[in-house]
C-alpha positions as CSV (number, residue, x, y, z in Angstrom):
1,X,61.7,-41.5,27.1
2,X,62.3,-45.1,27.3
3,X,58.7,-45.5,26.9
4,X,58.5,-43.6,23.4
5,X,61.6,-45.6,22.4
6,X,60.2,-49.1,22.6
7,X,57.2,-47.3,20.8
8,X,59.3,-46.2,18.0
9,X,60.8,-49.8,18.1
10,X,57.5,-51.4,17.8
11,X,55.9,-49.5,15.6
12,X,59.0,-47.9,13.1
13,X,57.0,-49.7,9.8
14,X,53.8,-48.1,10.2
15,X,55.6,-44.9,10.9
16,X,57.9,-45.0,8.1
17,X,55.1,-46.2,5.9
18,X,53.1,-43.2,7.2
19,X,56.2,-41.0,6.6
20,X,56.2,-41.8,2.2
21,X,52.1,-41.1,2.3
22,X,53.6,-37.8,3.9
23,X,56.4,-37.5,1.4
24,X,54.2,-38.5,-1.4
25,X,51.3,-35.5,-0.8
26,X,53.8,-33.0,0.1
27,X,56.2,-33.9,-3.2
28,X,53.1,-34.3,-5.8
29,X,51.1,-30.7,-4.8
30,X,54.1,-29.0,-4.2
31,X,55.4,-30.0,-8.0
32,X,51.6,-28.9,-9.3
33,X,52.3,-25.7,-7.6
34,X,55.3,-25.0,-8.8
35,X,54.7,-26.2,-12.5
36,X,51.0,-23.4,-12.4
37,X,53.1,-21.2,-10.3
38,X,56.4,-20.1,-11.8
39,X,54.6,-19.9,-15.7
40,X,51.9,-17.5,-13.6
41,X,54.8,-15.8,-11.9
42,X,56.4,-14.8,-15.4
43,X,53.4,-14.1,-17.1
44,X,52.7,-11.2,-13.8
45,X,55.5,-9.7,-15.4
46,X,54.3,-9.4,-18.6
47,X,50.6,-8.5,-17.7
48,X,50.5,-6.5,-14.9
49,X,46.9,-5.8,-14.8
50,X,46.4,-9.7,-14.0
51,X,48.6,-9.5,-10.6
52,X,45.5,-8.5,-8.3
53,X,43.2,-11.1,-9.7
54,X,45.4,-14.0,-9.5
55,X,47.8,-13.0,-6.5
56,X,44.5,-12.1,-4.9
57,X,43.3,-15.8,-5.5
58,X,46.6,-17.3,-4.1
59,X,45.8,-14.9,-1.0
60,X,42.2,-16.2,-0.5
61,X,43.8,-19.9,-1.0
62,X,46.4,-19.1,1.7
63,X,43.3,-17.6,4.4
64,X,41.0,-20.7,4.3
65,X,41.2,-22.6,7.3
66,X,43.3,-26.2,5.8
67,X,40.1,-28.3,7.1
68,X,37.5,-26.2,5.5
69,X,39.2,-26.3,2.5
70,X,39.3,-29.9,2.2
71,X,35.6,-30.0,2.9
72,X,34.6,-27.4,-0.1
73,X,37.0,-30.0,-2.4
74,X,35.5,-33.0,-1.5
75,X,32.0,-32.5,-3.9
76,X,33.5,-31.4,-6.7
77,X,33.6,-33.7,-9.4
78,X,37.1,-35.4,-10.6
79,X,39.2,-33.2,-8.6
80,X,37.4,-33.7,-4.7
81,X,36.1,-36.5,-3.2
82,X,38.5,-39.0,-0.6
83,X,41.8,-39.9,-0.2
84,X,45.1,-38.5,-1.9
85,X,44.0,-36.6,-4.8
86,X,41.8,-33.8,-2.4
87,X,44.3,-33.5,-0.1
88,X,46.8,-32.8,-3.1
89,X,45.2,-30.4,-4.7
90,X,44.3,-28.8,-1.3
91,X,47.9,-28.4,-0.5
92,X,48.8,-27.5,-3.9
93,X,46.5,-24.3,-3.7
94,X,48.0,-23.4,-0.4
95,X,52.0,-23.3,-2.0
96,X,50.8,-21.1,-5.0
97,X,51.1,-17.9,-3.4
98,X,54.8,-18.2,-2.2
99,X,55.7,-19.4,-6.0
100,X,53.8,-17.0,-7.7
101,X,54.5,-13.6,-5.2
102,X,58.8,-14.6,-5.5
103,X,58.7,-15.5,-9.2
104,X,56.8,-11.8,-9.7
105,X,59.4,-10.7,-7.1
106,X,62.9,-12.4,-7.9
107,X,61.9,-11.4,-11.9
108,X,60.3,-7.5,-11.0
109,X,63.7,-6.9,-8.9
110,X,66.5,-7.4,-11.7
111,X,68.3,-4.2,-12.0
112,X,66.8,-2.8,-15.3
113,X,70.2,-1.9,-16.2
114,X,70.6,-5.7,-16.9
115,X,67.4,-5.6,-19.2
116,X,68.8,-2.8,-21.2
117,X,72.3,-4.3,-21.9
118,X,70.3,-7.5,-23.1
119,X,68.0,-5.7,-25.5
120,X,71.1,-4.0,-26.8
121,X,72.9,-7.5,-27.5
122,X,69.6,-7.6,-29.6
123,X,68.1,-10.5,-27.2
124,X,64.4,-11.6,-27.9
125,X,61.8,-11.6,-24.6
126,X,62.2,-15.5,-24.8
127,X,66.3,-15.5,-25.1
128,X,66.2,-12.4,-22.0
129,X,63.7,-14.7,-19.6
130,X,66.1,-17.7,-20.7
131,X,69.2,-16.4,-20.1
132,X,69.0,-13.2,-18.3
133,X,65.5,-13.1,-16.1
134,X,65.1,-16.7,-14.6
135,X,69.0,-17.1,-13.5
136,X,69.0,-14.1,-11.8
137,X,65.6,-14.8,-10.7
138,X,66.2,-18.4,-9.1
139,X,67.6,-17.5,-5.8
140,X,64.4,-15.5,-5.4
141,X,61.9,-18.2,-7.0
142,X,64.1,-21.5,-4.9
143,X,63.2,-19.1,-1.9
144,X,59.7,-19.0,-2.5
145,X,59.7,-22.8,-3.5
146,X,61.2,-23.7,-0.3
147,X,58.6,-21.9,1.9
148,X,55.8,-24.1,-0.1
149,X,57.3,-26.8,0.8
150,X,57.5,-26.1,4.6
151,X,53.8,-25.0,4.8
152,X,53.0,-28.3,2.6
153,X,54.8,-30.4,5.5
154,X,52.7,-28.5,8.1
155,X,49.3,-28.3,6.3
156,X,49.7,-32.1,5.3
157,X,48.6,-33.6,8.7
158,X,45.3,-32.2,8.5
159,X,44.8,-34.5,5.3
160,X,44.7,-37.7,7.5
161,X,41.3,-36.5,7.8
162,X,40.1,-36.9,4.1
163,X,41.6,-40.4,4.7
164,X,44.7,-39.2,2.8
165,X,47.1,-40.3,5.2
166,X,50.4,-39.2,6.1
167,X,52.2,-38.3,9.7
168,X,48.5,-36.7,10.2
169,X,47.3,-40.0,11.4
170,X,49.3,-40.5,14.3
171,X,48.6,-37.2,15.4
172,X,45.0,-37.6,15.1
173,X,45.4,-40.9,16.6
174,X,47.0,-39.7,19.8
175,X,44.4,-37.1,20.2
176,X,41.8,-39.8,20.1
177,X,43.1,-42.1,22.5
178,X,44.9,-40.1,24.8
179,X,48.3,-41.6,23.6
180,X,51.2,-39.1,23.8
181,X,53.8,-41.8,22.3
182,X,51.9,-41.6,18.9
183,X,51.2,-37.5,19.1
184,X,54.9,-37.2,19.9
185,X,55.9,-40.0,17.3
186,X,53.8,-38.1,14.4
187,X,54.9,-34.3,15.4
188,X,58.1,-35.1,15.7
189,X,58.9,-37.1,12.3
190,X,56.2,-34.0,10.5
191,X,58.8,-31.3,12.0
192,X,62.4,-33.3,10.9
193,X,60.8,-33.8,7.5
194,X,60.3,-30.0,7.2
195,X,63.5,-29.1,8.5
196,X,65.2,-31.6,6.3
197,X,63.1,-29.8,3.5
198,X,64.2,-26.8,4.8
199,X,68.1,-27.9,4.7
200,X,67.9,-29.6,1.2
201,X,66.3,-26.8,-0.6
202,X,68.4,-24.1,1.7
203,X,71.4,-26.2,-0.3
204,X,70.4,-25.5,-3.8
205,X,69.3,-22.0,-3.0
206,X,72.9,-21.1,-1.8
207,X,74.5,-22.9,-5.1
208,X,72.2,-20.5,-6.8
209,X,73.5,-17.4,-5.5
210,X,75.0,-14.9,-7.3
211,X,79.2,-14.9,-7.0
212,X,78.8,-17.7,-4.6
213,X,81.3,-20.6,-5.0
214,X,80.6,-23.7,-2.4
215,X,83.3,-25.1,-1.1
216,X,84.0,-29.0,-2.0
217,X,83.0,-29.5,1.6
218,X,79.4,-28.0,1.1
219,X,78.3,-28.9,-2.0
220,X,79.6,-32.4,-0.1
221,X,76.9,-31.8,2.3
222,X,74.5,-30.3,-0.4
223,X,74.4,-33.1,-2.4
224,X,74.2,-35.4,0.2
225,X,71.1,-34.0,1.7
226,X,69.7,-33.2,-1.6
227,X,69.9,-37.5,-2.8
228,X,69.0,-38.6,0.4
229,X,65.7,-36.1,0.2
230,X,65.5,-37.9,-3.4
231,X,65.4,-41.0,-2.5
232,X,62.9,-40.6,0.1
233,X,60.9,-38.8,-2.5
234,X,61.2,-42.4,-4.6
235,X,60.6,-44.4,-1.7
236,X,57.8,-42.2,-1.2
237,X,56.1,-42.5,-4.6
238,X,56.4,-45.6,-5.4
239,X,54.4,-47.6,-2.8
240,X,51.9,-44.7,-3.6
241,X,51.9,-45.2,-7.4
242,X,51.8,-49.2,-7.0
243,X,48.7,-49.1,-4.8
244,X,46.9,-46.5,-7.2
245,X,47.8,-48.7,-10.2
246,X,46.4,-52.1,-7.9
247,X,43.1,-49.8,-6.9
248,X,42.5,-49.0,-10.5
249,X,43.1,-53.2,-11.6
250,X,40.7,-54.2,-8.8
251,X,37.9,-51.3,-9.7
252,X,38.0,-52.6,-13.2
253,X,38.9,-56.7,-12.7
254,X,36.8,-57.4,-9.2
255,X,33.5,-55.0,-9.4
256,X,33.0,-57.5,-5.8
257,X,35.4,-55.1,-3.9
258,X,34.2,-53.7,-1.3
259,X,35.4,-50.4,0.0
260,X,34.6,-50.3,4.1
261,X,35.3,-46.9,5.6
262,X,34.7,-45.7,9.4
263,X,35.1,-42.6,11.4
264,X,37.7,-41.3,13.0
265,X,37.5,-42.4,16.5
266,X,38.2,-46.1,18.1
267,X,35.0,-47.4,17.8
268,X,34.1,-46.9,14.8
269,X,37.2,-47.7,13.2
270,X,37.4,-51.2,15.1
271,X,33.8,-52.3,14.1
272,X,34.4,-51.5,10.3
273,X,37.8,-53.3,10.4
274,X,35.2,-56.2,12.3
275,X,33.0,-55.9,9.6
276,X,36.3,-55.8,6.9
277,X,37.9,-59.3,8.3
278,X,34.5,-61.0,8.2
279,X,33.9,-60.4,4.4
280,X,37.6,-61.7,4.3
281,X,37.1,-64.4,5.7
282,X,34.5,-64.8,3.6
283,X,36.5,-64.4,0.5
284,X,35.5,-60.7,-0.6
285,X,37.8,-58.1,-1.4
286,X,37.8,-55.6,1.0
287,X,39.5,-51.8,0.5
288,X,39.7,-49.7,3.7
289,X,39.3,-46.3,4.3
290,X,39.6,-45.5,7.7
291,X,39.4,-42.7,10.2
292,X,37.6,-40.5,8.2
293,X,36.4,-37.0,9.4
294,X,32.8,-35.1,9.8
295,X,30.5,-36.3,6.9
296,X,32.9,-37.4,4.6
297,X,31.7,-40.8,5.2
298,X,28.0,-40.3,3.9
299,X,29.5,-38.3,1.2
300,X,31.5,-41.0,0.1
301,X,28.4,-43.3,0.4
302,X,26.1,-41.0,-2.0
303,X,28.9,-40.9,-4.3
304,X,29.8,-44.1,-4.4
305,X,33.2,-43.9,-3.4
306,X,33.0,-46.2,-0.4
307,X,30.0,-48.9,-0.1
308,X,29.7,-49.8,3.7
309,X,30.2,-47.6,7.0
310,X,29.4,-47.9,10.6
311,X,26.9,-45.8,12.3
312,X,24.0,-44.6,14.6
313,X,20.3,-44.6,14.3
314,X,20.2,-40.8,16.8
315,X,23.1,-39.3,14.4
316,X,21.6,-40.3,11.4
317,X,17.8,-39.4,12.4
318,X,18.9,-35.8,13.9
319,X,22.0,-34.8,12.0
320,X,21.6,-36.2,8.5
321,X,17.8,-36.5,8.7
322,X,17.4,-33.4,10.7
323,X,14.5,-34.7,12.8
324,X,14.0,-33.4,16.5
325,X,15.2,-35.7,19.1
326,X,12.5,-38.7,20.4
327,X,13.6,-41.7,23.1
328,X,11.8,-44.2,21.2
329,X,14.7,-46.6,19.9
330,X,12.3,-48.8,17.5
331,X,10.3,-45.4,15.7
332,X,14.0,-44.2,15.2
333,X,15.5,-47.1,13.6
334,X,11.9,-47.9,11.8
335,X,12.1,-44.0,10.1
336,X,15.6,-43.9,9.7
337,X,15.5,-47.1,7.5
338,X,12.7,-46.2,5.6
339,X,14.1,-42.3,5.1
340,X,17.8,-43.5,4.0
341,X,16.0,-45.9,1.4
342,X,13.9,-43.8,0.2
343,X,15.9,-40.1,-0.3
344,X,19.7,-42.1,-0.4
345,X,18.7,-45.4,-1.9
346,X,20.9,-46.3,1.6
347,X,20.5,-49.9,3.4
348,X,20.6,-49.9,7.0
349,X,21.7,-53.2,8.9
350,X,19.9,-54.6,11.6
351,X,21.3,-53.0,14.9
352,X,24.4,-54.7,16.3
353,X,22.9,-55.1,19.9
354,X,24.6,-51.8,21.5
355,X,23.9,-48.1,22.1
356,X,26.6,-45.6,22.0
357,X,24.1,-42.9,23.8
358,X,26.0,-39.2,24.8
359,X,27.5,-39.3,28.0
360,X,27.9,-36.5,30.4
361,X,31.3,-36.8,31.9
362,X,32.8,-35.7,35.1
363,X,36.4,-36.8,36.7
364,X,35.4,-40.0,39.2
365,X,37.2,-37.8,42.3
366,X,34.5,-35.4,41.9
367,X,31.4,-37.5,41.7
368,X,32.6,-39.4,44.2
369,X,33.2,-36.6,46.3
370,X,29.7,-34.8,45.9
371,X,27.7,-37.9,45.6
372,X,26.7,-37.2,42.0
373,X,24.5,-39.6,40.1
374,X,22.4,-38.2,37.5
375,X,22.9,-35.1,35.2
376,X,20.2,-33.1,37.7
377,X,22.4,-33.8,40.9
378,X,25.4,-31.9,38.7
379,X,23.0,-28.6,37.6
380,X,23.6,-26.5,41.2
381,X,27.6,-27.4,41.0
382,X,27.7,-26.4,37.2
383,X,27.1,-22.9,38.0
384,X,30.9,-22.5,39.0
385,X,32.1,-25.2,36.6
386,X,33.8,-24.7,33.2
387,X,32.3,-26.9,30.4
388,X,33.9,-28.2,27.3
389,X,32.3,-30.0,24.1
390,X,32.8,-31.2,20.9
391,X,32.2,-29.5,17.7
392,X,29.7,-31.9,16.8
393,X,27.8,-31.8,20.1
394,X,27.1,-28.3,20.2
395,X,25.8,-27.8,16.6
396,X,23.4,-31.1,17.0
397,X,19.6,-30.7,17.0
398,X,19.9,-33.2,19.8
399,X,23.1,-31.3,21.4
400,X,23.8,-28.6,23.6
401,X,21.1,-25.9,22.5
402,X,18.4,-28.9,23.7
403,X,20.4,-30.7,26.7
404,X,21.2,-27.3,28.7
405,X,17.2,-26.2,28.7
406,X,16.3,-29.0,29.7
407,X,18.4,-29.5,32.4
408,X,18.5,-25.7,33.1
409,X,22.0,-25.6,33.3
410,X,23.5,-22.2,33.9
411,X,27.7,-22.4,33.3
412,X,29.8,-19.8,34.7
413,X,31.1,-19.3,31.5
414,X,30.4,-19.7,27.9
415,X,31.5,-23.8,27.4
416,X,34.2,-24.5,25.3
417,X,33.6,-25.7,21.6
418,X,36.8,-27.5,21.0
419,X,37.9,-31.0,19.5
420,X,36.2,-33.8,21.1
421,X,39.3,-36.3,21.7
422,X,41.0,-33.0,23.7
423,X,37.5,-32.7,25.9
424,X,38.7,-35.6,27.5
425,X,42.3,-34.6,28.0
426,X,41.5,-31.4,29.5
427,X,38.7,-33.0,32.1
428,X,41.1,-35.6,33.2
429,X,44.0,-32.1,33.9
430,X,41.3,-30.3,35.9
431,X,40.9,-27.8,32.9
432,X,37.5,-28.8,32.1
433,X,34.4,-29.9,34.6
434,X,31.9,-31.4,32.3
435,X,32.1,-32.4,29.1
436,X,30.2,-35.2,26.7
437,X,31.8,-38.0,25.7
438,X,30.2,-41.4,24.2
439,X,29.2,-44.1,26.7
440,X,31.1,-46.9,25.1
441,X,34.6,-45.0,25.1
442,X,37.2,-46.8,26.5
443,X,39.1,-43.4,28.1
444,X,36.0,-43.5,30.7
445,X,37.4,-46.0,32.6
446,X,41.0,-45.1,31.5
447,X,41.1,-42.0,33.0
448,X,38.3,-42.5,35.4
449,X,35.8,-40.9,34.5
450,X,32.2,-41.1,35.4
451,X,29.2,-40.8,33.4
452,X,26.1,-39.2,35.0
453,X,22.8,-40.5,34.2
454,X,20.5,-39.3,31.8
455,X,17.5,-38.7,34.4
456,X,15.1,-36.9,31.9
457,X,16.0,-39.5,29.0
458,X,16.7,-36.1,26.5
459,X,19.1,-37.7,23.8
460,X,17.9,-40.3,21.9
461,X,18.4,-43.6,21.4
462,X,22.0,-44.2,19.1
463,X,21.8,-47.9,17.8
464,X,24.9,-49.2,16.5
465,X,24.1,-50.3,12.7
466,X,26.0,-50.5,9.2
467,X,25.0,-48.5,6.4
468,X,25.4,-49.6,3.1
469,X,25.1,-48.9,-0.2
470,X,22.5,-50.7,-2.0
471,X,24.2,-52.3,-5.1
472,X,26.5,-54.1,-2.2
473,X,23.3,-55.5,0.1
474,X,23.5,-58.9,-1.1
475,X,27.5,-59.5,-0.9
476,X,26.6,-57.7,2.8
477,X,23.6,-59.5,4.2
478,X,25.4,-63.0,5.5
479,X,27.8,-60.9,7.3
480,X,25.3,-58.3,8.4
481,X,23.1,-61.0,9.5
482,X,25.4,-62.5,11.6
483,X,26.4,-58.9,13.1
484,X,22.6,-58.8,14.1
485,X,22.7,-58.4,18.1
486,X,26.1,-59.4,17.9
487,X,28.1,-57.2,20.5
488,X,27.0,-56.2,23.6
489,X,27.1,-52.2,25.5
490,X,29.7,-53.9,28.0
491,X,31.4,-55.9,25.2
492,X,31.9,-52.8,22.7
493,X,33.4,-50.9,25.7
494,X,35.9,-53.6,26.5
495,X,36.9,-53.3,23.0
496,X,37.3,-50.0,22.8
497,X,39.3,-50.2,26.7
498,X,42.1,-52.4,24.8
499,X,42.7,-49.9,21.9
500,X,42.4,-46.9,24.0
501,X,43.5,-48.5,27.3
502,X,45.9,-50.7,26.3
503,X,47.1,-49.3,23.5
504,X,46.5,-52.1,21.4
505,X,46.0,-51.9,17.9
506,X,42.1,-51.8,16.2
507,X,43.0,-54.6,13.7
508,X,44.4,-57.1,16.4
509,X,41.1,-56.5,19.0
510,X,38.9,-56.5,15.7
511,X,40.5,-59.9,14.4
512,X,40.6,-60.9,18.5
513,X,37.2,-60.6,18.5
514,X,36.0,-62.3,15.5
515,X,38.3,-65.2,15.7
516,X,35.4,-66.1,18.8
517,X,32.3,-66.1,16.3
């Protein structure tokens, strides 16, 4: 406890600042949602033959797994692509159904008695919805509001992968490096913001109740929670309107920015923020757009949303290029260079001196125990162990489907397909036996883990390079030149040891590092 609370102490500004991002996504999509939903709820009411279609949509919205969602988003023009704007209209699809089903339902459930004395006092459909329909209605419709806003709180996190931000990143970030402070510190601030939601909206649905008189003493509280919810909403938007307003000033005063993006795990994001401080140093604008998930990154290259990105030769030859796997490091980077010009109109750096090849992890007690070496001298134990790997890992041309025939592995059972940052937390408890990891992580020697060797060289070689767009390569090539063969195998892991180790942060090893150069 005392642990988390120097954390907290540490580290309140980023948290807070990650807390308005929150505020701002959940605040923006749920408004959208409930300026489509409540007209769509009341004209249900009027056209009932349009309720299946629509509330049918709203259900289909409400199925799709958050992530997937985000990915369908992305390509579409003006309304996908990275940062804020997917992840709001994401969310704001998700909080339609609740606004639309209790506006259909708070307006459908008026006694029609009501309806009838109304169209007696000779009241038009627009007088009756004014003054009859939506009062009633609002306890009903606040209900339905307030549930959007809870899911929005909760679906939110996810958008930290579209580089949207929000509490999301911590939690990410804890997964990643095996940090419970920052998986505690994001969960818990996500679930008071949606019970304070929850509370604030709870307030105005009670003063919205029919016969109901608050006493001084509630509305007291009501109000109280309702302005401080406020403010946090203005505290929230404004940072978030000011840096969209300075984004749009420096796309159309400095075309020299350059946007530098990177994955979302350690080493990735500390040789982009490398990379970053260079051109800085250097005098060039530099946006970031970090931790990133799956492909956004050379989706955001093709369409031009970002300019410069770490990566590997072996991804980008077998999963973008969708070559079979070969060990020769120079044909891959060769035909990976040459392909990426040609089909993206792509630049690839010269390779930064490292490999960040797939390693086959066990826990160090057990290859210590069994004498275990190589991947071969783990294929008789294997057929009583439990493996675990990534999403990415098992879907590669150079993954699973490849690595187990050649090694003739035969599992126990089916291996897990889960996250890859929670492969490593289960092998370290004992839940997992194998898993594959990258050999330049920092956990390995965190949690002591032991890579076995690759004895039948299957995976290719995986080069550290940049890619870039092609209208940047010139403001690039000084920097990238000077990357050239730049950083070591033992030297990238030692990096990646002090953020995941040591818990220290990307930007301070980064500028650590280049402050020696």
């Amino acid at each position: 406890m005392t642990e988390f609370l120097d954390f907290l102490r540490v580290n309140w500004p980023e948290l807070l600042t990650l807390t308005r991002e929150h505020i701002f996504l959940v605040i923006i999509s749920t408004g959208i949602a409930v300026l489509l939903g409540v007209p769509l709820g009341i004209l249900l009411t009027r056209v009932k033959s349009l309720q299946t279609p629509i509330l049918g949509f709203a259900n289909i919205m409400q199925t799709v797994p958050s992530l997937a969602l985000f990915g369908l988003l992305i390509p579409i023009p003006f309304i996908g692509g990275i940062g804020a704007r997917t992840a709001i209209i994401a969310l704001a699809l998700y909080a339609l159904l609740p606004v639309i089903r209790n506006t259909v339902t708070g307006i459908l459930g008026i006694d029609p008695k009501l309806r009838e004395a109304a169209v007696a006092m000779g009241m038009t459909g627009g007088q009756m919805l004014r003054l009859v329909e939506l009062p009633l209605a609002m306890p009903v419709i606040l209900t339905g509001i307030r549930v959007a806003v809870v899911i929005s709180v909760g679906v939110a996190t996810v958008a930290a992968a579209v580089g949207a931000g929000g509490l999301g990143t911590y939690i990410f970030r804890g997964l990643r490096q095996n940090d419970n402070n920052l998986l505690l510190a994001g969960a818990l601030a996500s679930a008071l913001l949606a019970l304070l939601c929850d509370f604030a909206l709870g307030q105005f649905e009670k003063s919205y109740a029919i016969g109901e008189r608050l006493s001084s003493r509630r509305r007291f509280v009501g109000f109280g929670v309702v302005a401080g919810f406020a403010l946090l909403v203005g505290i929230g938007f404004l940072p978030n309107f000011r840096s969209e307003i300075s984004n749009l000033k420096t796309v159309t005063e400095d075309q020299k920015k350059i946007v530098v993006a990177s994955k979302d795990f350690t080493e990735s994001i500390i040789l982009a923020e490398i990379l970053a401080q260079m051109l800085e140093k250097r005098g060039v604008a530099v946006e970031r757009r970090f931790e990133l998930g799956g492909n956004l990154v050379h989706d955001g290259l093709l369409s031009g949303q970002i300019d410069v990105y770490p990566e590997y030769t072996g991804t980008a030859y077998t999963a973008i290029l969708k070559h079979k796997p070969i060990t020769d490091p120079q044909a891959v980077y060769d035909q990976t260079k040459a392909e990426y010009s040609d089909k993206f109109k792509l630049g690839v750096s010269p390779p930064l001196g490292f490999s960040n090849d797939f390693a086959i992890l066990v826990r160090g007690e057990v290859a210590r125990k069994n004498n275990l070496k190589t991947i071969s001298d783990a294929v008789p134990l294997a057929k009583t162990w439990q493996a675990g790997f990534g999403q990415d890992f098992m879907s590669r041309a150079d993954g699973y489907p490849g690595f187990s025939k050649a090694y003739a592995f035969s599992f126990a059972k089916q291996p897990r397909e889960m996250d890859l940052s929670l492969t490593y937390r289960a092998l370290q408890s004992g839940k997992l036996d194998i898993i594959a990891g990258n050999s330049t992580d920092g956990l390995i020697a965190a949690l002591d883990l032991f890579q076995l060797a690759d004895d039948k060289h299957y995976f290719p070689p995986y080069q550290a390079v940049f890619i870039a767009r092609q209208e940047v390569a010139d403001i690039l090539k000084e920097t990238l030149d000077k990357l050239n063969n730049a950083i070591s195998t033992d030297e990238m892991r030692r990096l990646n040891y002090e953020v995941d180790g040591k818990k220290r942060t990307p930007r301070e090893v980064a500028a650590e590092w280049v402050g020696k150069i």
